[in-house]
C-alpha positions as CSV (number, residue, x, y, z in Angstrom):
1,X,0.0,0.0,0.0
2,X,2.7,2.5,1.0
3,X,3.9,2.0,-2.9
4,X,0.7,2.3,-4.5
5,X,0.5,5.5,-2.4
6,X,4.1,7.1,-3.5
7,X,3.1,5.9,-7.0
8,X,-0.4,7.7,-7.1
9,X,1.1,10.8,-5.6
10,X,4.3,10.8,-8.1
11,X,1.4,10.9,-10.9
12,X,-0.3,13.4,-9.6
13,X,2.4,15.4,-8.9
14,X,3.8,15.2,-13.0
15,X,0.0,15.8,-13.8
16,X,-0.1,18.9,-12.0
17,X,3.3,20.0,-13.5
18,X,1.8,19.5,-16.9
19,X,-1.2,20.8,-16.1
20,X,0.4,23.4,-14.9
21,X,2.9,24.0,-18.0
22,X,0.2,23.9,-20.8
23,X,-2.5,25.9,-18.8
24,X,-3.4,28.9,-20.1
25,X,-4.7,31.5,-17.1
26,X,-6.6,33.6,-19.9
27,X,-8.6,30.5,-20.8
28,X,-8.9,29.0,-17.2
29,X,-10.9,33.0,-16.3
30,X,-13.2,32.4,-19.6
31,X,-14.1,28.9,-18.7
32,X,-15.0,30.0,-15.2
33,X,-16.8,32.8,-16.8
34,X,-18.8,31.0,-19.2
35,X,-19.8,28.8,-16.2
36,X,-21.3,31.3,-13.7
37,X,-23.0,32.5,-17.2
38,X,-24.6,29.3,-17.8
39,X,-25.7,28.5,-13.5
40,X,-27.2,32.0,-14.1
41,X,-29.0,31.1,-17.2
42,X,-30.5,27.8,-15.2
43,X,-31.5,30.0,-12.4
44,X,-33.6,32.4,-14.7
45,X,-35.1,29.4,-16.3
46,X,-36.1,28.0,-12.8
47,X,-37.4,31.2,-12.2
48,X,-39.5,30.9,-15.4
49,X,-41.0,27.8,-14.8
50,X,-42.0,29.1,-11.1
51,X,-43.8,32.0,-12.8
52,X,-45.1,29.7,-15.5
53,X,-46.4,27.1,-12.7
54,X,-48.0,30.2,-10.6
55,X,-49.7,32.1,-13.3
56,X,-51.7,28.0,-14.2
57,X,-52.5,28.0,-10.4
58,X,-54.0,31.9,-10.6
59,X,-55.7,30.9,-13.6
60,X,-57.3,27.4,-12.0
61,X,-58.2,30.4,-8.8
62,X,-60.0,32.6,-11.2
63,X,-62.0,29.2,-12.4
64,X,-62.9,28.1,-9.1
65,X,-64.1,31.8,-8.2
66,X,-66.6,31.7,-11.1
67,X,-67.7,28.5,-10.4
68,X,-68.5,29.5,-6.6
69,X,-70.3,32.1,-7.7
70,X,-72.6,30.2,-10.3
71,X,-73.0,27.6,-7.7
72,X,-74.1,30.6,-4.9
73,X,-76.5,31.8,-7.6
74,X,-77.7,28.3,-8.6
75,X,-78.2,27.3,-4.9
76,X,-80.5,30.7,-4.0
77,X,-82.2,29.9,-7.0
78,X,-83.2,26.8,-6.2
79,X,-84.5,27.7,-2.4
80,X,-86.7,30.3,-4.5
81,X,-88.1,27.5,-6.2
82,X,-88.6,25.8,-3.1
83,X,-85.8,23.2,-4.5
84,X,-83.8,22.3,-1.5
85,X,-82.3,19.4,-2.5
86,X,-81.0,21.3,-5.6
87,X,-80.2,24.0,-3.2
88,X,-78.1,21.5,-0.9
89,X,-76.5,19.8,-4.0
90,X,-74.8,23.4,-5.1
91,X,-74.1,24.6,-1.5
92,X,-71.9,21.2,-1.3
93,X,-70.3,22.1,-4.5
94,X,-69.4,25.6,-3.4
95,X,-68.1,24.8,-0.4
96,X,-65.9,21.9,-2.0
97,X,-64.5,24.4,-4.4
98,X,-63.8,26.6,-1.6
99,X,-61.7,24.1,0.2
100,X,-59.7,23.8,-3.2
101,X,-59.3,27.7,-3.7
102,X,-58.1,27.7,-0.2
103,X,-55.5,25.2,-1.1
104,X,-54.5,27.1,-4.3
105,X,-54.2,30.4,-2.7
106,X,-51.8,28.5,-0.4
107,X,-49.5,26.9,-3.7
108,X,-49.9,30.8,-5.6
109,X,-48.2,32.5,-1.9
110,X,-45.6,29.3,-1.6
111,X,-45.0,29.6,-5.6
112,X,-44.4,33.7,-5.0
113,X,-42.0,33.3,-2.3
114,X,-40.5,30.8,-4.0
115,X,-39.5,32.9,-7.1
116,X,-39.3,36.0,-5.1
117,X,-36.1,33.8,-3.4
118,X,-35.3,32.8,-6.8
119,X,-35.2,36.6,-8.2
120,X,-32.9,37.9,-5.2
121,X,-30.6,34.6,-6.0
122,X,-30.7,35.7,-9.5
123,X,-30.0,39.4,-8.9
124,X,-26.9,38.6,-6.3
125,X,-25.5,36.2,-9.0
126,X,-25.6,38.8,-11.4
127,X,-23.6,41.5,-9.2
128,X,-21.1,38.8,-8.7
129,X,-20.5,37.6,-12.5
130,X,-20.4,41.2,-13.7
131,X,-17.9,41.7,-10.9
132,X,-16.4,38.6,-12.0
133,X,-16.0,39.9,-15.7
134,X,-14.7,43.2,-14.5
135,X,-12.1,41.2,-13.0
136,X,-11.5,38.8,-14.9
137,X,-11.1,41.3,-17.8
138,X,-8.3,42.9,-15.6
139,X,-6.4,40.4,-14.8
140,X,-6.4,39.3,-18.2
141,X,-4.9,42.2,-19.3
142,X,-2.4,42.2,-16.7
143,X,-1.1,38.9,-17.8
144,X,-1.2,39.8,-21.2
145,X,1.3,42.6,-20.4
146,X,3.4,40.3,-18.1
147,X,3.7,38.3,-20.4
148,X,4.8,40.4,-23.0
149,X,7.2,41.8,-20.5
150,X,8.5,38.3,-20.1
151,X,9.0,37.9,-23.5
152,X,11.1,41.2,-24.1
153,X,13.4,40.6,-21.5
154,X,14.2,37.0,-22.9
155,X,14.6,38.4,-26.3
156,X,17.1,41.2,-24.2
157,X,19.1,37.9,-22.9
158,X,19.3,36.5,-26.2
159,X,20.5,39.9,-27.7
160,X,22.7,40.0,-24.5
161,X,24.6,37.1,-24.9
162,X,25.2,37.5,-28.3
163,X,26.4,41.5,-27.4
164,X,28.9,39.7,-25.4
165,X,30.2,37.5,-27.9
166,X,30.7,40.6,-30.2
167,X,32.8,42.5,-27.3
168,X,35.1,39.1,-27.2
169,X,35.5,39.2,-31.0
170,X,36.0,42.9,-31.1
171,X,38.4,43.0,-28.4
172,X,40.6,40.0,-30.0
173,X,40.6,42.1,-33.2
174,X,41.6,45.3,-31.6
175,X,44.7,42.7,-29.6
176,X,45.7,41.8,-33.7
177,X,45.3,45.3,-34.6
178,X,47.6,46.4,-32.3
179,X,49.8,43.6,-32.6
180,X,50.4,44.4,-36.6
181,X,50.8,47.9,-35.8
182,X,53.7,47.0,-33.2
183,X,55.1,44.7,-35.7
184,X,54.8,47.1,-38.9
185,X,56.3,50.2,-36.7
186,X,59.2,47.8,-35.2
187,X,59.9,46.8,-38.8
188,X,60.2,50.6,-39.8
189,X,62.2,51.3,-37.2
190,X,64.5,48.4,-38.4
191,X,64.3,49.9,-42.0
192,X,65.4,53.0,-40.8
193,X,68.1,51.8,-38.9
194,X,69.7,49.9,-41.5
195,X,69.1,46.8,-39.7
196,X,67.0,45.0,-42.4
197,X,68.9,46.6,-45.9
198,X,72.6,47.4,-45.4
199,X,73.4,50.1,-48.0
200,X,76.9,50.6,-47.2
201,X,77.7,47.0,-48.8
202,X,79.5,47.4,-52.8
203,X,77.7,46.0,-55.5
204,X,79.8,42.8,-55.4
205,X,78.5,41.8,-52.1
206,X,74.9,42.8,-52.7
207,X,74.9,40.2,-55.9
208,X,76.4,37.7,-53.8
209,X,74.3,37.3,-51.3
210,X,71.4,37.8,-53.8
211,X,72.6,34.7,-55.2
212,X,72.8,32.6,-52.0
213,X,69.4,33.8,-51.2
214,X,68.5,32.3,-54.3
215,X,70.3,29.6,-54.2
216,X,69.4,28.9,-50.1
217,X,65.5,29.3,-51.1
218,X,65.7,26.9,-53.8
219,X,67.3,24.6,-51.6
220,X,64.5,25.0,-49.1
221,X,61.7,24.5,-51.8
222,X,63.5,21.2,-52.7
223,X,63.7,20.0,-49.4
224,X,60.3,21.2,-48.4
225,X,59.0,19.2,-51.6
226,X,60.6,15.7,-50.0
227,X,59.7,16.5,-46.5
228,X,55.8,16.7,-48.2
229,X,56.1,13.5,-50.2
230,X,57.2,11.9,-47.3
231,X,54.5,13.4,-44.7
232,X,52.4,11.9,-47.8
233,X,53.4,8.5,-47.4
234,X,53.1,8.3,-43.7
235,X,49.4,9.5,-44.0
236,X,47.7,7.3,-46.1
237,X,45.4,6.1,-43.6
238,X,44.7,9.5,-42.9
239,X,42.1,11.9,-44.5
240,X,43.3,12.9,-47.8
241,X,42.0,16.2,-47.9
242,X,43.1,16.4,-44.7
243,X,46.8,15.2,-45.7
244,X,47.2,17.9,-48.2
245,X,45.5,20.6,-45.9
246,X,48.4,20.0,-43.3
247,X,50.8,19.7,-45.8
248,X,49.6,22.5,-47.7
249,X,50.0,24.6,-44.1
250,X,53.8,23.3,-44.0
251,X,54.4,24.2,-47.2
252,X,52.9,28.0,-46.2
253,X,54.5,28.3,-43.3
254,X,58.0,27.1,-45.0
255,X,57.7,29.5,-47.7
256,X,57.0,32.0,-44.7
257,X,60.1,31.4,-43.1
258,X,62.3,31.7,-46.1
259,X,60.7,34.8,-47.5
260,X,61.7,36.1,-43.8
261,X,65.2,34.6,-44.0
């Protein structure tokens, strides 16, 4: 039993949670709404059929008053006729209706305070479901604007976040900038000192080292070459396109190094 019970209460529990997750407020206040609507509709149709059952009973009262009256008439007609066993015969009648309007004038007053119960029921409902609407009206626009607040300040987070992102990638451009400015100023410097072109050489040396520049960077590009057929080999079982990426990168960075040398 005390696992059935944890098991019964874990499902209501997840219910709930759903319940609550997919629950619309909005909708919950015009369901309730429609529903007060419709327990005041019953109540005025209970009122109608109180009205509609007391105006029969007036109407059976207005019969039975005629039909003492005939019966009073018939019976003093018959005692002038010297008919008293006609006389008696009415007089019963009469009185027998009598007993029966007594008895309807006792359903009409039950009937009227019935309904007039009824009526005040019906006008205190009313009060309350206009109040209700008024309210409900309210507070539906008060959640409407929540959430709409809600959903701007998630939309600010989003646009927050990616703000931030921005700054980190601006800053580490900005670091680069900076960095090839350092770097292009330090290299003018080094221009100007004579540091990188030595003018002061002859002709003779200048040619020279030309040529073992020339000489060194073909070297390089030969040896580079090998060094990439041979990274080649090693990666068959590798990507290809990945192969010739990285050798494509060694042959870059090479060609770098020589073009600084």
């Amino acid at each position: 039993m005390g696992l059935t019970n944890r098991i019964t209460t874990l499902l209501k529990q997840k219910v709930n949670t759903l319940l609550d997750k997919y629950e619309d407020p909005k909708e919950a206040l015009d369901y309730s709404y429609q529903n007060q609507i419709e327990t005041m509709n019953k109540l005025r149709r209970s009122i109608a059929e109180v009205v509609t059952a007391k105006t029969r009973l007036q109407m059976q009262k207005t019969k039975l008053v005629d039909n003492i009256r005939t019966l009073d008439e018939e019976s003093r007609s018959a005692i002038d006729q010297d008919r008293e066993d006609l006389a008696k015969l009415a007089l019963e009648r009469k009185n027998a209706n009598m007993l029966q309007l007594q008895n309807l004038d006792k359903q009409i007053v039950d009937m009227q305070t019935q309904q007039d119960k009824l009526e005040q029921t019906e006008k205190r409902l009313s009060t309350k479901v206009e109040e209700f609407r008024s309210k409900k009206e309210v507070i539906k626009a008060q959640y409407t604007a929540a959430e709409a607040q809600v959903r701007i300040k998630e939309n600010l987070t989003g646009i927050s976040e990616e703000m931030a992102d921005v700054g980190v990638a601006m800053n580490k451009a900005e670091d680069k900038t900076e960095q090839m400015k350092a770097k292009a100023q330090a290299l003018d410097e080094m221009i100007d000192s004579g540091v990188l072109t030595d003018y002061t050489s002859n002709k003779d040396d200048i040619e020279g080292e030309l040529e073992k520049m020339t000489v060194k960077s073909s070297v390089d590009q030969e040896l580079a070459k090998l060094k990439a057929e041979r990274d080649k080999k090693q990666r068959k079982t590798t990507d290809p396109e990945e192969s010739e990426t990285v050798v494509k990168e060694k042959q870059e960075q090479e060609q770098e190094v020589q073009n600084a040398g």
